[in-house]
N, CA, C and O atoms as a GROMACS GRO file, in nm:
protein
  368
    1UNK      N    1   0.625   2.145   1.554
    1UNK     CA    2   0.499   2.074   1.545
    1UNK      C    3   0.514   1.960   1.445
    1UNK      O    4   0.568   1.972   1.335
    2UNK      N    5   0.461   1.852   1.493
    2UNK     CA    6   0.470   1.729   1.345
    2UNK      C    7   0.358   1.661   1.311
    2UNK      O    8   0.288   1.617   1.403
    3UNK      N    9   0.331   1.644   1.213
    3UNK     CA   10   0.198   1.608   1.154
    3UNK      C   11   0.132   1.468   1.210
    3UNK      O   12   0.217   1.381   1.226
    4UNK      N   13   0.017   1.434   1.239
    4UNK     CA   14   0.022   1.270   1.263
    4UNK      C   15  -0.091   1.266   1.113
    4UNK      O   16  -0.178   1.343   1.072
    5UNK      N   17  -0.033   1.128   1.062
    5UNK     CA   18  -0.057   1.104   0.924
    5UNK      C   19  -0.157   0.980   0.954
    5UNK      O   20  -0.150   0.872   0.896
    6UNK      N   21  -0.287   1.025   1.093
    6UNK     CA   22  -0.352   0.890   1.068
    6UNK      C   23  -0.483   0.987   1.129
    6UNK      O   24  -0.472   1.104   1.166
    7UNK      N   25  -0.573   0.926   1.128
    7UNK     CA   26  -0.677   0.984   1.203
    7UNK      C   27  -0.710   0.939   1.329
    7UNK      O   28  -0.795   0.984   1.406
    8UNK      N   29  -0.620   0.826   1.347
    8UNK     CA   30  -0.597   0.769   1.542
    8UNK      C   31  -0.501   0.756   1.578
    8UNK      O   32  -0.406   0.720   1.508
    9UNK      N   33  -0.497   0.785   1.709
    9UNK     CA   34  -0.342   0.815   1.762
    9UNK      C   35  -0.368   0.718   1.861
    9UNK      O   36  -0.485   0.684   1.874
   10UNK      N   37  -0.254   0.647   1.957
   10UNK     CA   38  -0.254   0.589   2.077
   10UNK      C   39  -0.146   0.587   2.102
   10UNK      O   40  -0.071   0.562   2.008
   11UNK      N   41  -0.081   0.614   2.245
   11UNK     CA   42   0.022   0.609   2.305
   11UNK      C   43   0.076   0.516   2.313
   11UNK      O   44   0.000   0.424   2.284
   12UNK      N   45   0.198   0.473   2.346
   12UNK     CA   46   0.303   0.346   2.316
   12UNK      C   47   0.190   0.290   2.495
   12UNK      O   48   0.133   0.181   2.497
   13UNK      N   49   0.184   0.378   2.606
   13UNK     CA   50   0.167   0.278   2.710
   13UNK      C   51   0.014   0.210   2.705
   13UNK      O   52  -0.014   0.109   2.771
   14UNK      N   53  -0.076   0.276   2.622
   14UNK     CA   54  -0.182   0.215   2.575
   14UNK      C   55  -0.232   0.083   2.514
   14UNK      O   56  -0.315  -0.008   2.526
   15UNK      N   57  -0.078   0.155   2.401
   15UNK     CA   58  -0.079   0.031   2.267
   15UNK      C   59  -0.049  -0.090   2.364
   15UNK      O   60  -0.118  -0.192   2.365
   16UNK      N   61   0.078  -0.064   2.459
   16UNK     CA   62   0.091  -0.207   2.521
   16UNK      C   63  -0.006  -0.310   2.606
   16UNK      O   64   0.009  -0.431   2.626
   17UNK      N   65  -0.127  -0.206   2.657
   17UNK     CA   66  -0.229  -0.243   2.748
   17UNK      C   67  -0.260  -0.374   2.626
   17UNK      O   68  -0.211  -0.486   2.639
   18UNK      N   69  -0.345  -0.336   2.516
   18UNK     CA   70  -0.404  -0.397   2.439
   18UNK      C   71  -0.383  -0.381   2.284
   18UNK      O   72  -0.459  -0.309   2.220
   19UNK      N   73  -0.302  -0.436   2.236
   19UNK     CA   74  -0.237  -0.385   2.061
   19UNK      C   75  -0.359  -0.447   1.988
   19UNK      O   76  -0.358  -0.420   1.867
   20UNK      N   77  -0.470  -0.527   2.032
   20UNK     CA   78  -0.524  -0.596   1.904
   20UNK      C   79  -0.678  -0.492   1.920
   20UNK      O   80  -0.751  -0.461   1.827
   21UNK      N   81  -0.698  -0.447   2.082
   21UNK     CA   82  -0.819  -0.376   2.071
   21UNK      C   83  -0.833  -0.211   1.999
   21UNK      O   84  -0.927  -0.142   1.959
   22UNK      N   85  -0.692  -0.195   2.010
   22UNK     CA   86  -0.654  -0.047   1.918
   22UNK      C   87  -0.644  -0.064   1.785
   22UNK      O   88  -0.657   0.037   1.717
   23UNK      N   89  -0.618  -0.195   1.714
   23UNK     CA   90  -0.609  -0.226   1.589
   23UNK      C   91  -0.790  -0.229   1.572
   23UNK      O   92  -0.854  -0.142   1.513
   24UNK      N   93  -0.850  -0.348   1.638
   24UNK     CA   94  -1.020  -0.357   1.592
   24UNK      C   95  -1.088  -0.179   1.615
   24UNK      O   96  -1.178  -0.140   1.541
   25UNK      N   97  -1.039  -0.104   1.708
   25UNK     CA   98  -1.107   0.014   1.736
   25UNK      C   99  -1.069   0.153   1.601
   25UNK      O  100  -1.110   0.269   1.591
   26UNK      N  101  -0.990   0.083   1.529
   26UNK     CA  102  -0.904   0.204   1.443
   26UNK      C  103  -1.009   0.192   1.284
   26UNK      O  104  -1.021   0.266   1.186
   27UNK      N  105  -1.064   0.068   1.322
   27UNK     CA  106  -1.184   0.004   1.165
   27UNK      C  107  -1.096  -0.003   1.053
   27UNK      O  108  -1.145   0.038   0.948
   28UNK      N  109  -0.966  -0.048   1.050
   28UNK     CA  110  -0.916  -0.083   0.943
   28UNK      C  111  -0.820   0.003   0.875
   28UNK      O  112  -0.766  -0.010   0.764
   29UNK      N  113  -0.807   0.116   0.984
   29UNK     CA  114  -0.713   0.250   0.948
   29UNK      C  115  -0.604   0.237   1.009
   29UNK      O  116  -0.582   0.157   1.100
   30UNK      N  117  -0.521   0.322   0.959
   30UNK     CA  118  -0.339   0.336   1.044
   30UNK      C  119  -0.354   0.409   1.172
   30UNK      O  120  -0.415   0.514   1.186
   31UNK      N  121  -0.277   0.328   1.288
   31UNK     CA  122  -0.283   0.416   1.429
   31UNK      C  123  -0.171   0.459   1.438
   31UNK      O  124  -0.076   0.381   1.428
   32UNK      N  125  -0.145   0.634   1.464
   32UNK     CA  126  -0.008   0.666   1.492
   32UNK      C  127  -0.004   0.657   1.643
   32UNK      O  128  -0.089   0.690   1.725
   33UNK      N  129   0.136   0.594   1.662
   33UNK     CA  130   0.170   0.552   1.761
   33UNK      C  131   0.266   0.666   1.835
   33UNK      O  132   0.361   0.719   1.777
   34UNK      N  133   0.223   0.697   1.981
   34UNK     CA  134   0.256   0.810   2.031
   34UNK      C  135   0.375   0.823   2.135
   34UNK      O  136   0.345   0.796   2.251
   35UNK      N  137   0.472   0.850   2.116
   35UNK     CA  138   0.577   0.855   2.295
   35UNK      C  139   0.595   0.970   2.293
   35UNK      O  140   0.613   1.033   2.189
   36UNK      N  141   0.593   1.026   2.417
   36UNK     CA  142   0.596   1.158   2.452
   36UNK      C  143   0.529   1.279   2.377
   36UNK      O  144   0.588   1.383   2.350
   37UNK      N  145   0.368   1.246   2.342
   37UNK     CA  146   0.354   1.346   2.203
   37UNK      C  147   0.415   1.364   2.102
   37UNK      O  148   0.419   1.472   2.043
   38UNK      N  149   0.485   1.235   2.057
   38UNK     CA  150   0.559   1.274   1.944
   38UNK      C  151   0.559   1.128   1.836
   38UNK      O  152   0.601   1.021   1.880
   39UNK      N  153   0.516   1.138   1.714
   39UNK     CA  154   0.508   0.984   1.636
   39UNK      C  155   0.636   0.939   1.654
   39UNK      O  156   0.743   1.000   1.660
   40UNK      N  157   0.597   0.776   1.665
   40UNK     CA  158   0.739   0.719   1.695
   40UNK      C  159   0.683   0.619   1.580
   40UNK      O  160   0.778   0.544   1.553
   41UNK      N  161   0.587   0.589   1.512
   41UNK     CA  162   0.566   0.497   1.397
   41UNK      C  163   0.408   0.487   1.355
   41UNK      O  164   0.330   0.582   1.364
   42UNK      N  165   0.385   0.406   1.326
   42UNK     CA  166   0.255   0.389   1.279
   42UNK      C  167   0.217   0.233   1.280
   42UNK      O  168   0.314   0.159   1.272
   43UNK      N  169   0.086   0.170   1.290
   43UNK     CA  170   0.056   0.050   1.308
   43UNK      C  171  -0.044   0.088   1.213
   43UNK      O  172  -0.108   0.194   1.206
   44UNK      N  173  -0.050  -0.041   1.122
   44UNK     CA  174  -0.110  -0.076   1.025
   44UNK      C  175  -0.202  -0.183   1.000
   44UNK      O  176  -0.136  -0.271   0.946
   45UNK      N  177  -0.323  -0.220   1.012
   45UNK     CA  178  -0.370  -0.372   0.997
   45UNK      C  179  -0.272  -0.433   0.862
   45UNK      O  180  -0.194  -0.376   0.785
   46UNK      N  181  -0.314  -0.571   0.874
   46UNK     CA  182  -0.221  -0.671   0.774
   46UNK      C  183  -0.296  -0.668   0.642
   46UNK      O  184  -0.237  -0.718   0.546
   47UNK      N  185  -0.439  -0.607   0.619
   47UNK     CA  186  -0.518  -0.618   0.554
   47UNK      C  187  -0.517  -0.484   0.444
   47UNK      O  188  -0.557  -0.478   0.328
   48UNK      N  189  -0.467  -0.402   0.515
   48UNK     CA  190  -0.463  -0.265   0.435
   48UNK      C  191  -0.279  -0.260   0.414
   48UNK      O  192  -0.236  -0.204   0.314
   49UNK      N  193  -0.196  -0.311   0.500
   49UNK     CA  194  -0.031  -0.326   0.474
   49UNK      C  195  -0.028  -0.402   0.329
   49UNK      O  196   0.036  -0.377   0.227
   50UNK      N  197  -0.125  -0.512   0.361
   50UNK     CA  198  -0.109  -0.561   0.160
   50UNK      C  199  -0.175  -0.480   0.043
   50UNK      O  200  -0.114  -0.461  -0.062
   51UNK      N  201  -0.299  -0.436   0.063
   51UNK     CA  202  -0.280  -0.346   0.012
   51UNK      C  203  -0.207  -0.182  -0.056
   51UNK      O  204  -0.220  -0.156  -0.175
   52UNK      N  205  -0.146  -0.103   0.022
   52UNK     CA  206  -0.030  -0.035   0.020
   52UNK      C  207   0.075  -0.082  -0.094
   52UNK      O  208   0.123  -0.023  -0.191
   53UNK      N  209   0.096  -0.237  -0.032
   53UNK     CA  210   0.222  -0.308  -0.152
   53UNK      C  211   0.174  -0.353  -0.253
   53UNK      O  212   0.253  -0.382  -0.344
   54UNK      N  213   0.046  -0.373  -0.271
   54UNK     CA  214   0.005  -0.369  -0.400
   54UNK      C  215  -0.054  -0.254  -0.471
   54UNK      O  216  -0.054  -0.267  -0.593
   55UNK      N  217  -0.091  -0.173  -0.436
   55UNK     CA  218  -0.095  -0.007  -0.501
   55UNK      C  219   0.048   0.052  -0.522
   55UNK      O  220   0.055   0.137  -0.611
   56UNK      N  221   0.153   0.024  -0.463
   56UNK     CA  222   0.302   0.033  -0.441
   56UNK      C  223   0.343  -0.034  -0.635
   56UNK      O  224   0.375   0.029  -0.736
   57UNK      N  225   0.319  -0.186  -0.610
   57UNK     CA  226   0.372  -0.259  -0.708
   57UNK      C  227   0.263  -0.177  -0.829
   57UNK      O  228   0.296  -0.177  -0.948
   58UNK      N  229   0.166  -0.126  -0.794
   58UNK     CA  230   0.118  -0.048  -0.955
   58UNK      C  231   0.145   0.006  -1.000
   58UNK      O  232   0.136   0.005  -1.123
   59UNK      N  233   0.211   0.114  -0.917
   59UNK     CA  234   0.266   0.215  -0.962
   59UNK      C  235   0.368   0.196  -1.030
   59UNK      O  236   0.392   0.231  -1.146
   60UNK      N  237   0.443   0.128  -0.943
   60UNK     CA  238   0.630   0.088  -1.038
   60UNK      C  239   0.556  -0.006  -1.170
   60UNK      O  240   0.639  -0.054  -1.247
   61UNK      N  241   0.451  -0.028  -1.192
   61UNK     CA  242   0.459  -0.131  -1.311
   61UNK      C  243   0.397  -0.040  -1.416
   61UNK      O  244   0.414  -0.060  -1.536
   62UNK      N  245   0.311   0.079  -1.357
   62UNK     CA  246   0.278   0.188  -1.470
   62UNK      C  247   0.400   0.310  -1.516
   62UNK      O  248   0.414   0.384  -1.614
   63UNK      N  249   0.473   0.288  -1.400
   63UNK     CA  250   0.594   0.384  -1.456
   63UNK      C  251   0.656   0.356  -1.535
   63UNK      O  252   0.714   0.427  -1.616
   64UNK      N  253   0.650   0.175  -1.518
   64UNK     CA  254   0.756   0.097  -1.633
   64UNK      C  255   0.711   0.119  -1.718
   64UNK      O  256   0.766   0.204  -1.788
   65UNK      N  257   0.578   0.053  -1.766
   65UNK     CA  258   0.537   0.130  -1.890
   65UNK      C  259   0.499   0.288  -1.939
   65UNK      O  260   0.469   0.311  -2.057
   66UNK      N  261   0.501   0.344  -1.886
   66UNK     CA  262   0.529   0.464  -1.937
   66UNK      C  263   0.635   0.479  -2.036
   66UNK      O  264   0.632   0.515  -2.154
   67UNK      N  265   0.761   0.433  -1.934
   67UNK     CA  266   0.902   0.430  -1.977
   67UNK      C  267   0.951   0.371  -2.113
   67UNK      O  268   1.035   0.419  -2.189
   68UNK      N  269   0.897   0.282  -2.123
   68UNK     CA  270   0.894   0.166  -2.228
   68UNK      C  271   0.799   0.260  -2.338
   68UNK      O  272   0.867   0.275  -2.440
   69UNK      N  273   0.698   0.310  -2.349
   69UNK     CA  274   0.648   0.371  -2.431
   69UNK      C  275   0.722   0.488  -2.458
   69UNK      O  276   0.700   0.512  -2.577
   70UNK      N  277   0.794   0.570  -2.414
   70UNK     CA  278   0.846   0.694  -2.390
   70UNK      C  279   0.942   0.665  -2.498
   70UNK      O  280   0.949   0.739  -2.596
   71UNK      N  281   1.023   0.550  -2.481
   71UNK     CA  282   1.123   0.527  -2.515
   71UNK      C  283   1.094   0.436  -2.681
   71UNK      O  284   1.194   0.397  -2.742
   72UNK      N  285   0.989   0.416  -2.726
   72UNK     CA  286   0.951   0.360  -2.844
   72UNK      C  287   0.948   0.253  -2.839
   72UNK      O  288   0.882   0.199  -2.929
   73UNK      N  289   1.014   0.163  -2.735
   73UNK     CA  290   0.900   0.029  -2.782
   73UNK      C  291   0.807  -0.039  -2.794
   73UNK      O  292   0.703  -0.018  -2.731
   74UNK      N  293   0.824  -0.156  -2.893
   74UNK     CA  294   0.655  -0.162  -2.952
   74UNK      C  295   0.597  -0.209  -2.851
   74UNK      O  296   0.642  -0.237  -2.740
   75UNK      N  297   0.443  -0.221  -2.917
   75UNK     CA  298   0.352  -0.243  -2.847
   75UNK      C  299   0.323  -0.406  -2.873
   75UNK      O  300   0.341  -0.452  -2.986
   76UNK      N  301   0.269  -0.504  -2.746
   76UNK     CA  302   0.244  -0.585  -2.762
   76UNK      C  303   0.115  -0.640  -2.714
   76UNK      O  304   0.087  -0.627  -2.595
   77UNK      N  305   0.021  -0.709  -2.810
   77UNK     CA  306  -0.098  -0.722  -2.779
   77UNK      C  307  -0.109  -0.855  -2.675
   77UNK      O  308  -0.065  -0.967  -2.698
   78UNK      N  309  -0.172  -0.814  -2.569
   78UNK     CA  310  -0.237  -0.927  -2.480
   78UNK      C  311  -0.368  -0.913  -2.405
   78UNK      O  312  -0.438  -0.813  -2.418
   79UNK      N  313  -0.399  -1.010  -2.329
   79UNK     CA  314  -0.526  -1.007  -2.260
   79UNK      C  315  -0.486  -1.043  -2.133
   79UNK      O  316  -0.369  -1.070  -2.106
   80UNK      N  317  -0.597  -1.046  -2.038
   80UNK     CA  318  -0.575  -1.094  -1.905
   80UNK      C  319  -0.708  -1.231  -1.892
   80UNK      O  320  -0.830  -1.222  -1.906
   81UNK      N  321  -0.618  -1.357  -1.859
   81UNK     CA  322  -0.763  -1.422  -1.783
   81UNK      C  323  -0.736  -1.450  -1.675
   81UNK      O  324  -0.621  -1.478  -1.642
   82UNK      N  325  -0.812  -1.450  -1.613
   82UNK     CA  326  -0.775  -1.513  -1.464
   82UNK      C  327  -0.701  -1.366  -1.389
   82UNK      O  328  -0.721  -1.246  -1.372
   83UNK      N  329  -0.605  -1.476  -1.361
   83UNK     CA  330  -0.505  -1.387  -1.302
   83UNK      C  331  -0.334  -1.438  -1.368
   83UNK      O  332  -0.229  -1.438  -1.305
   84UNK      N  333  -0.358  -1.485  -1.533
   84UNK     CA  334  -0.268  -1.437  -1.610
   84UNK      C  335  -0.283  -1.351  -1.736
   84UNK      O  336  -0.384  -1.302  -1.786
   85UNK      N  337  -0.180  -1.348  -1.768
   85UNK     CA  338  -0.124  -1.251  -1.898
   85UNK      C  339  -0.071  -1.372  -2.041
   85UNK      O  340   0.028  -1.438  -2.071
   86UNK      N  341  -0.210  -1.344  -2.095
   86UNK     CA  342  -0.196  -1.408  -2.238
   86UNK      C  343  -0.152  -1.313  -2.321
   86UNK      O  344  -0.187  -1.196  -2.335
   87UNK      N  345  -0.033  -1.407  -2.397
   87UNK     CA  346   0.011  -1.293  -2.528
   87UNK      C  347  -0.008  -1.307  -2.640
   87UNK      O  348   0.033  -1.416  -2.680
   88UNK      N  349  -0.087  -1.203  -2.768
   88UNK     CA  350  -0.185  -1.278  -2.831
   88UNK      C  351  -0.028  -1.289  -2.985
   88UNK      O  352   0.077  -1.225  -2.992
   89UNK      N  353  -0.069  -1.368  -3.053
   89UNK     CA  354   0.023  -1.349  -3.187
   89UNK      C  355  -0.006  -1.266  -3.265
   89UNK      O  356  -0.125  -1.270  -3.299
   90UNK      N  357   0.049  -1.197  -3.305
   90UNK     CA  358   0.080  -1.035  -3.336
   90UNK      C  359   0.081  -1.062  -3.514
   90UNK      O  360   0.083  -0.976  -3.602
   91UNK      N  361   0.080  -1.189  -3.525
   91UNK     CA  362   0.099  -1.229  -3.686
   91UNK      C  363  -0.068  -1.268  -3.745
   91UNK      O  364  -0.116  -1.237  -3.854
   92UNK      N  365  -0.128  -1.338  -3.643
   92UNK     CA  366  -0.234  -1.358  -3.680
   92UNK      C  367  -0.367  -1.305  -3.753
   92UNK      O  368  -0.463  -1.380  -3.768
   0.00000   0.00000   0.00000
């Protein structure tokens, strides 16, 4: 028995009828894709695939720091604006 890891399934001869009406019918969720009753992959909108790689890239960037703390080095004070990383002077 093998798990399907989506809450919609569609068969490969389906998917081929129409790949974009199984993507709009899935509301933004993963469709496991079916041959012979058996997952052969998964289809993903492009909207939740970037997401994934950016919950992906969080993780590896909280592990880093973990690591970096684990390991004693210092701490360095910054802020965020925008969508950068100000580093404040540590002397000031």
């Amino acid at each position: 028995m093998q798990n399907i890891l989506a809450n919609v399934a569609v068969s490969v001869s389906e998917l081929k009828k129409n790949p974009s009406a199984v993507l709009s019918g899935a509301d933004g969720e993963a469709v496991a894709v079916l041959n012979h009753n058996r997952v052969m992959g998964y289809m993903v909108p492009a909207e939740r695939y970037e997401a994934m790689l950016d919950y992906i890239e969080d993780l590896e960037l909280a592990k880093l720091a973990r690591e970096r703390i684990e390991a004693g080095e210092p701490a360095v004070k910054a802020r965020i604006e925008g969508d950068d990383i100000v580093f404040e002077d540590s002397d000031a």
